[in-house]
C-alpha positions in Angstrom: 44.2 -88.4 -31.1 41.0 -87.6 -33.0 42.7 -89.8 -35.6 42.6 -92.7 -33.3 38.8 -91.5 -32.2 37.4 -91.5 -35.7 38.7 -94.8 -37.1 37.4 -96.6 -34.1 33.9 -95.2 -34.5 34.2 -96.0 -38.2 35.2 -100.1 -36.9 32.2 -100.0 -34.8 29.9 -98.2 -36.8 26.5 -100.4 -35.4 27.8 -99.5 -31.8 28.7 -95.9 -32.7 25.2 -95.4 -34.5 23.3 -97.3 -31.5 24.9 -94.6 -28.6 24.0 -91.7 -31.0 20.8 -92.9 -30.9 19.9 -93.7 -27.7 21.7 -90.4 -26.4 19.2 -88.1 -29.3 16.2 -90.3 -27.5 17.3 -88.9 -24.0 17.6 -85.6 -24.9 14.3 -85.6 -27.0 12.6 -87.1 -23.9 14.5 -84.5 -21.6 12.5 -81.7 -23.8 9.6 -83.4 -23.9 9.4 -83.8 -20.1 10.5 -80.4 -19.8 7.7 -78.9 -21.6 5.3 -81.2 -19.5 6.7 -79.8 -16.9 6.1 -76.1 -17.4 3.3 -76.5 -19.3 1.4 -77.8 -16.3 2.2 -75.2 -14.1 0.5 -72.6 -16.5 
C-alpha cells in the first residue's frame, strides 16, 4: 500500500509539492492567528 502511495506522489511531484505547500501555509496562518488571538486578550 505505501508502495502504491509513494510512487504516485513521485508521478505527480508539482501536485504533491503544491498540497504540501498550501497545507504548511494553513497551519503557519493557524499559529499566527492563534497568537493574535491570545495575545490580544492580555
Amino acid at each position: 500500500m505505501l508502495k502504491i502511495a509513494w510512487r504516485n506522489v513521485m508521478r505527480n511531484k508539482r501536485r504533491s509539492i503544491l498540497s504540501l505547500m498550501i497545507i504548511a501555509i494553513g497551519v503557519a496562518v493557524l499559529f499566527v492567528m492563534n497568537g493574535y488571538i491570545r495575545g490580544s486578550f492580555d
